[in-house]
C-alpha positions in Angstrom: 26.4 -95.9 87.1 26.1 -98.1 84.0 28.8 -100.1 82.7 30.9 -99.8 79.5 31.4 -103.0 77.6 34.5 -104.2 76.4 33.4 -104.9 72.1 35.9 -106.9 70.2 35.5 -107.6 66.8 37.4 -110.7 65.0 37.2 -113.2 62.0 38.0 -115.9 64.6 35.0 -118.7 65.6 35.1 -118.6 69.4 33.1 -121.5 70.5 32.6 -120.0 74.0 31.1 -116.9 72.6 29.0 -118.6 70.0 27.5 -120.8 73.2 27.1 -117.6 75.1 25.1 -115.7 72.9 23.0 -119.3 72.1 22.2 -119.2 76.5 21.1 -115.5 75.8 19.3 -115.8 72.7 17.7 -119.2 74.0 16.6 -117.3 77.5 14.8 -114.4 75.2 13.4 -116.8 73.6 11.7 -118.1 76.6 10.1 -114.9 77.3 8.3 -114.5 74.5 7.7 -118.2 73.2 7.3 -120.1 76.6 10.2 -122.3 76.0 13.3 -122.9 73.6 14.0 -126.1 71.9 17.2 -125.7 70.1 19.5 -128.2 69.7 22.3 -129.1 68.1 22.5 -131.6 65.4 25.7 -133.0 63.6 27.0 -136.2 61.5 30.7 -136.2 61.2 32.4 -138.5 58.8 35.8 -140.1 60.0 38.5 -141.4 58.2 38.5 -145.1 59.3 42.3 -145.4 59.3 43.1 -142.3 61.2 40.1 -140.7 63.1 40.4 -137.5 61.4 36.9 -135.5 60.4 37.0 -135.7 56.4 33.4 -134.4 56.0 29.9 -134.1 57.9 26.7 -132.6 58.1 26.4 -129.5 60.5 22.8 -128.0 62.2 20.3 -127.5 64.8 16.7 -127.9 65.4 14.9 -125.5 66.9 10.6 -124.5 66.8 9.7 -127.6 64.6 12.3 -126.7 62.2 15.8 -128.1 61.1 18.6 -125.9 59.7 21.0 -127.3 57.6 23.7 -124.8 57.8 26.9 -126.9 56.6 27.0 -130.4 54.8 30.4 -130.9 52.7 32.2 -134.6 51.9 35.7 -134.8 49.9 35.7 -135.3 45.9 36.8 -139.4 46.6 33.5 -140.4 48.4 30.8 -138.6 46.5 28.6 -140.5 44.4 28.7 -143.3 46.4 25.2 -142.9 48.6 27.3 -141.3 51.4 25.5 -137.7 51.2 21.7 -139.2 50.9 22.3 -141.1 53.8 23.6 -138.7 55.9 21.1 -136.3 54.8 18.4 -139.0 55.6 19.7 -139.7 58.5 19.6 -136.2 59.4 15.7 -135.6 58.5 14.6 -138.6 60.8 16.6 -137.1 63.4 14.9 -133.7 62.7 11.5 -135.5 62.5 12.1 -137.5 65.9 13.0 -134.0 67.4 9.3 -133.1 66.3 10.6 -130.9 63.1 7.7 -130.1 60.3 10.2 -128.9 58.1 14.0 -128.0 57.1 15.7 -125.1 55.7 19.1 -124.5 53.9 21.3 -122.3 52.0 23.6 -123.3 49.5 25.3 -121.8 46.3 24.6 -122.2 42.8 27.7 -124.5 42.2 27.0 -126.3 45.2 24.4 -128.6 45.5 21.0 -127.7 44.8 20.6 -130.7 42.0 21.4 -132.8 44.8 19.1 -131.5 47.4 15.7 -131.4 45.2 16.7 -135.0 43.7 16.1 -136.0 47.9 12.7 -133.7 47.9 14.1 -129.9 48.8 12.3 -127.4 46.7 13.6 -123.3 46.0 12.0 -120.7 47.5 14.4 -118.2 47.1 18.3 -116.6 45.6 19.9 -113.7 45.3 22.8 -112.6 43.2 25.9 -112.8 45.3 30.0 -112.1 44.7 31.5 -112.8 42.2 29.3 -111.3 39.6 26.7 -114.4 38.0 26.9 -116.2 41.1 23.7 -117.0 42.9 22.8 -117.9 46.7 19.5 -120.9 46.6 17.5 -121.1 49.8 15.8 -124.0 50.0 12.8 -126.2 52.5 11.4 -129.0 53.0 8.5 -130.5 54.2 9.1 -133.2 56.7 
């Protein structure tokens, strides 16, 4: 008799679930790669007054590679060095973790001047919503 699983949809992050499927994704992976490296990798930016996380760099590491997938700081400490050294400081972790290379996505309003200024070339976009707006996928080599 097989069972029937309970499927629940939602626009809600569930941290448990998101480490759930990473165990089951990271066992598969093991059965056809011989092993699964990923890993976790943040930088989180603090207030210094009162502790609270203004900004940071979000990603993980995994088969020589680093993903970028989040990387935001407030309007009052940009242009000030903050975001090169955080991204620096988050491709010599990648590279201690034995990465070759790092991928992103980010928007066209975003920052893709700011990544290729630190070495991050395009190798992709694709029109997205809103009309004239376009997704940038970008690598580099590390």
């Amino acid at each position: 008799m097989s069972k029937t699983y309970d499927i629940a949809l939602s626009d809600q992050m569930e941290i448990e679930a998101e480490f759930a499927v990473g165990r089951v994704l990271g066992a598969y992976n093991v059965t056809k790669a011989g092993y699964s490296d990923w890993k976790p990798l943040s930088i989180v930016v603090r207030d210094p007054e009162t502790g609270a996380v203004v900004g940071g760099l979000i990603g993980k590491t995994s088969y020589k590679l680093f993903f970028l997938d989040l990387f935001a700081l407030p309007d009052s400490v940009r242009s000030k060095g903050l975001g090169a050294k955080l991204l620096a400081q988050a491709e010599e972790e990648a590279r201690k973790r034995g990465c070759v290379a790092a991928e992103l996505m980010t928007i066209h309003f975003q920052a893709p001047g700011f990544y290729a200024r630190h070495g991050w070339r395009e190798f992709g976009r694709i029109e997205i919503a809103p009309p004239g707006h376009t997704r940038i996928f970008m690598r580099k080599d590390l």
